[in-house]
Steps between C-alpha positions, in 0.01 A plus 500: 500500500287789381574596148413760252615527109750768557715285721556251187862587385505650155848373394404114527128536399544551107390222303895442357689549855216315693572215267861506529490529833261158538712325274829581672340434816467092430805505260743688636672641202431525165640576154404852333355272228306261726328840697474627139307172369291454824390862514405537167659829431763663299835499573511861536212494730599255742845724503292789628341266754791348597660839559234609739528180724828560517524875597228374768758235608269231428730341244893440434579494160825287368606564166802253358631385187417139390634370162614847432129634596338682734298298736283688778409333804174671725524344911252689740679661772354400879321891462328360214404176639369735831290715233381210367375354755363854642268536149441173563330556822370778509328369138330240697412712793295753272325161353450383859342841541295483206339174578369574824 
């Protein structure tokens, strides 16, 4: 696979969304607070993150009440997992290309 910077999808490749995207991708799901913790960024941050994955599709969002609060739950959708694994690849194919 030939590949050049601009094929690397925008949405996934910030430095919050890539992360929640990597974690999600070995846990499954996660809590807001557990994205919030292991991205090291505000609350209000990782909302605007989270909101971006979503409107891509790349994340479902569950919001219930536990104990009489709210609890968010973040899955990646299988069009996240494929966009995933798309930066993924074409990631290592511009290293590939790099190297040689």
């Amino acid at each position: 696979m030939n590949a050049s910077l601009e094929q690397i999808d925008e949405t996934v490749h910030g430095r919050v969304r890539l992360a929640v995207l990597a974690y999600l991708s070995t846990a499954g799901s996660a809590d807001f607070m557990t994205l919030t913790e292991m991205t090291r960024t505000t609350k209000g941050n990782l909302s605007s993150h989270l909101s971006r994955l979503e409107a891509a599709g790349y994340v479902s969002i569950d919001k219930a009440f536990v104990a009489r609060k709210t609890r968010t739950t973040v899955q990646m959708t299988q069009a996240g997992e494929q966009a995933f694994a798309n930066y993924l690849a074409t990631f290592r194919s511009i290293l590939d290309q790099l190297s040689t």
